[in-house]
N, C-alpha and C positions, 0 to 999 in steps of 0.2 A: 504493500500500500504506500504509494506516496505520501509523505511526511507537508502537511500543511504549514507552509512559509509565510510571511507575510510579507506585504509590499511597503518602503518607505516611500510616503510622500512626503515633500519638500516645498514650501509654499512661500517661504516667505521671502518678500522680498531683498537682493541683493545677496542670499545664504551662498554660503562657500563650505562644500562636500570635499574633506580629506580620510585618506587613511592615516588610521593612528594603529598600526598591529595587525589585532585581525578584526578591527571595529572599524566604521565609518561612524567620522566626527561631522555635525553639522554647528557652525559658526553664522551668528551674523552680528555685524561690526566688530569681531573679535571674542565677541563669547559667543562659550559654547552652549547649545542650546537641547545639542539631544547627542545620546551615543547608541549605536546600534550595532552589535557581532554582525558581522558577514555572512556567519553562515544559519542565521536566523532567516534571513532573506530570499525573495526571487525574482525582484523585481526595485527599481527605481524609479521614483516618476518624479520631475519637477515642472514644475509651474512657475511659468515668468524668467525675472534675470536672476538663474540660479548657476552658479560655477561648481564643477566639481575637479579635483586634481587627476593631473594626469596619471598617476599610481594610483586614486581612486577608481578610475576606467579602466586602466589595467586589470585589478584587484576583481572587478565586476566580471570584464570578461573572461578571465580565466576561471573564475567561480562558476560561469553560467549564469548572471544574474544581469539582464536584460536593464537599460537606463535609456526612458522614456522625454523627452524634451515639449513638451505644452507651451503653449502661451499662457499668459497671464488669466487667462478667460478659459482654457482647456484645448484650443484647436493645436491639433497634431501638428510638430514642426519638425522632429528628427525621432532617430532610433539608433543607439550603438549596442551591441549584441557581439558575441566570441562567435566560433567558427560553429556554422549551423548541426544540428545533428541529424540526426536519421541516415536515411542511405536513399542511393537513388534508386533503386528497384520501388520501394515505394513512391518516392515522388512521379516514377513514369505512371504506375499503378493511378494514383489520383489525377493525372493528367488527359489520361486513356477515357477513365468514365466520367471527366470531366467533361469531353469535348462529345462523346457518342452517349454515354446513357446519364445525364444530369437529373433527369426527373426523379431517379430510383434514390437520390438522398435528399431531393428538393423538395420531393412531397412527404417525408417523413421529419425534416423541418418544420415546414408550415403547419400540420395537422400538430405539432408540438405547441409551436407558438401559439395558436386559437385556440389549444386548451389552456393553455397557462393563463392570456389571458379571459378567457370564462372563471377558471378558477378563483382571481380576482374578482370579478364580477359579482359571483357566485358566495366570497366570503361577506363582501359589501350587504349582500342581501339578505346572508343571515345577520350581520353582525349591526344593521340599518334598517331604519323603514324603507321601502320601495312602493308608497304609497302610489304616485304616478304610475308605477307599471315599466316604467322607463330600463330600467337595470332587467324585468326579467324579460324585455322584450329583448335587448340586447342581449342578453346570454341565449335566447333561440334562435338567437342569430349565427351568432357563434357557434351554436351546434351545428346547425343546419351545415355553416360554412367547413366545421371538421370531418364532417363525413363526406362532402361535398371534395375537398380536396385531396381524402383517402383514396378516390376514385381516377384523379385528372391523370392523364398522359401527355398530356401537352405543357411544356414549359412558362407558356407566355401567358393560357388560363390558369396557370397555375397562382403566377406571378398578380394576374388582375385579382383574382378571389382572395388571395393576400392582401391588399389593397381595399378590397371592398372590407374585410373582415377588420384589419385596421380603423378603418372609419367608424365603424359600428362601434369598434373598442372605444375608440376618445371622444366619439358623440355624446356620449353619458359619462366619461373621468371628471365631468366638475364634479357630478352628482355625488362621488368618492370624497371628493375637498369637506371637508367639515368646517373648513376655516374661512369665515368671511373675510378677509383682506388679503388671502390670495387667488388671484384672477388664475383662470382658465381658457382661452377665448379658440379653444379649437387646437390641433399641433400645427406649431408654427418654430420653424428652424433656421439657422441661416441668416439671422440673427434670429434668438426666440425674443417674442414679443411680452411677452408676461412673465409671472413669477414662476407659476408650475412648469411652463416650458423651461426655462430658466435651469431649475432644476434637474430635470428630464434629463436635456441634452447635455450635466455634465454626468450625471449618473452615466450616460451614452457612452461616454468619451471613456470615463474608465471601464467600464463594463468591455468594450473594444481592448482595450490596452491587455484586459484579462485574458482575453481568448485569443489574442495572437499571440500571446505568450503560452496558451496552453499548447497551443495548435506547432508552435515555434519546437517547445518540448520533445515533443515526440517523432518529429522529423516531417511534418507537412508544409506546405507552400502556402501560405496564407494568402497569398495572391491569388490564387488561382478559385475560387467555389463552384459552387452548384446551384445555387438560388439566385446569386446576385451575379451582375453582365460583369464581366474583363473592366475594366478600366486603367489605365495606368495609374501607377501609384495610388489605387485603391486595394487595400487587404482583403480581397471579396471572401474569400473562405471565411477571414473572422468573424466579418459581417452575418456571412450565415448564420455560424454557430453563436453570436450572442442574440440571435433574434429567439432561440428557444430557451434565453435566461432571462429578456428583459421585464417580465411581468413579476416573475419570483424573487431576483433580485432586487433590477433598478425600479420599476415602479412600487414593488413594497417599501422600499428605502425613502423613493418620494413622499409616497401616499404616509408613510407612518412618520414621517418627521415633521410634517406640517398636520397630522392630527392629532397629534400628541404638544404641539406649539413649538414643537423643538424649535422650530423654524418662522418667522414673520415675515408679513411687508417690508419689516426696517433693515434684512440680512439680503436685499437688493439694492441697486443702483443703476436706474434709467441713462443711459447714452442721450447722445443729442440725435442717433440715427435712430431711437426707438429702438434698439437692442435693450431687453433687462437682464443683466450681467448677479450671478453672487457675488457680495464683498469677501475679501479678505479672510475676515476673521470667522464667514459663514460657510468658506470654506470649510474649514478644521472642522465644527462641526457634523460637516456632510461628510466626511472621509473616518470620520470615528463612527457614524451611525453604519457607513458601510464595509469596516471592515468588522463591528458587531456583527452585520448577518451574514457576512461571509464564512463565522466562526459558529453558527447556526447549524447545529447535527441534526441532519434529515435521514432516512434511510434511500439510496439508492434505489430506484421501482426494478433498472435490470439489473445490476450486482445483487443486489439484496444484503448490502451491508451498510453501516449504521457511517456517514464521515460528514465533515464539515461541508454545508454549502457551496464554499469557495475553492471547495477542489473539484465539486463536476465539471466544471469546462474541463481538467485535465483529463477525468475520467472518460467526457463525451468524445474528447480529440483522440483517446486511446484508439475507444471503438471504432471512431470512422477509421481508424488507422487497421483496426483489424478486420473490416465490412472492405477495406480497399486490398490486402492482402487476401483476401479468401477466406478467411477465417469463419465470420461471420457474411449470414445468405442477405442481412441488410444491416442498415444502417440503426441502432434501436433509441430514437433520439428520446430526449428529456422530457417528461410528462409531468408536471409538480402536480403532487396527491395534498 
């Protein structure tokens, strides 16, 4: 069983990341501010103007531990990583049924994703009035669409009823907000326009950083997917694989820190372009509430063993890993119970 690591994030502004032994020291203006073993780790991420020494990048990639570079707001701007692993007989493997049978792990995605999120829906409804009707009409939607995409052979229906099923989900996530002074006005990205999105889309960004790294682990092309098109310099494989975590992760992470108040109106800050951005210090926040559920013991539905949340992406990237080797007859994507 892989040993559950955690990820440093690195936020504040101006911080300088050295090795001191076999710990990374984080500094800013000259004191020290946090010390973490190396081999506690599997991952680095900073946000904004964050330096780290060149023996600390050293140190990272000979460890295996991946260092992530964000902007100050979360948009992806580098990635330094040690020499890739896996081997190429499987990378040909995922390339193969990448390009000739995509549908056979695209439609076991999707049909993942529309339950996960029903499941949401569905706790909302016990856990809420659903007096409007609203919540259970949206979760027969969602049925309907998971059975509906159990069935498709075609990539590009596959792709739309994803989309449509999408819609149905955040047409009713205000109804989820219990908090009157955080707006919801539909998903909106690219900059997000409000609070919730706001949220959303950094929950996104890490949530991504998770599963290229789990995907990275075991020797897959994170470039390369099956649900999402080729693009350059897009990770489409990752993109797959967090779309059957984001309900159980990032939207519980959203939905539970703004109903429980963890979170207000006053832990944003409006742009002049209409972009509403987290501050600073609401970060930290949102990175402690998300590495709590990452540390969240569920049982696995296909293993059937008992581990922390934050290790399925590696466990899921195993399987596709052994569904692309012959091993397994398909891909047995993530279904939260």
């Amino acid at each position: 069983m892989k040993k559950f690591l955690n990820t440093l994030y690195i936020t504040s502004e101006g911080a300088w990341a050295r090795k001191d032994g076999a710990n990374i020291v984080v500094q800013v203006d000259g004191h020290t501010k946090g010390r973490v073993p190396l081999h506690l780790l599997s991952a680095v991420v900073c946000f904004g103007n964050v330096g780290l020494s060149p023996q600390l990048m050293h140190a990272c990639s000979e460890a295996g531990i991946s260092i992530t570079f964000l902007s100050l707001y979360g948009k992806f701007l580098a990635r330094v990583e040690g020499p890739v692993s896996g081997n190429v007989l499987l990378r040909r493997a995922q390339h193969k049924q990448s390009l000739e049978a995509p549908i056979t792990v695209a439609r076991n995605i999707v049909v993942a994703k529309i339950a996960n999120q029903r499941s949401v829906l569905r706790r909302a409804i016990r856990d809420y009035s659903d007096e409007s009707g609203q919540l259970a009409a949206a979760e027969a939607r969602l049925t309907r669409a998971a059975r509906e995409a159990d069935n498709i052979e075609d990539l590009e229906q596959l792709r739309g009823l994803e989309g449509e099923a999408a819609n149905a989900y955040f047409s009713v996530f205000k109804s989820l907000i219990r908090a009157p002074d955080i707006a919801f006005n539909g998903r909106s990205r690219r900059p997000p326009l409000d609070e919730a999105n706001a949220l959303l889309s950094f929950l996104y960004v890490l949530l991504a950083a998770d599963c290229r790294t789990a995907l990275e682990s075991v020797g897959l092309d994170p470039q390369m997917g099956f649900l999402h098109a080729d693009r350059p310099g897009r990770a489409s494989l990752a993109l797959d694989l967090m779309e059957e975590f984001r309900a159980p992760l990032a939207d519980r992470v959203c939905l539970s820190l703004i109903n429980r108040r963890q979170i207000s109106s006053k832990d944003f800050q409006r742009e002049e372009t209409g972009a509403v951005l987290l501050k600073e210090d609401s970060r930290k926040v949102v990175l402690e509430a998300w590495q709590e559920r990452k540390r969240t013991a569920l049982i696995h539905p296909f293993l059937e063993e008992q581990m922390a949340l934050g290790l399925f992406p590696f466990m899921q990237a195993q399987l596709l890993a052994r569904h692309l080797r012959g091993d397994l007859d398909g891909y047995p994507s993530f279904i939260w119970r």
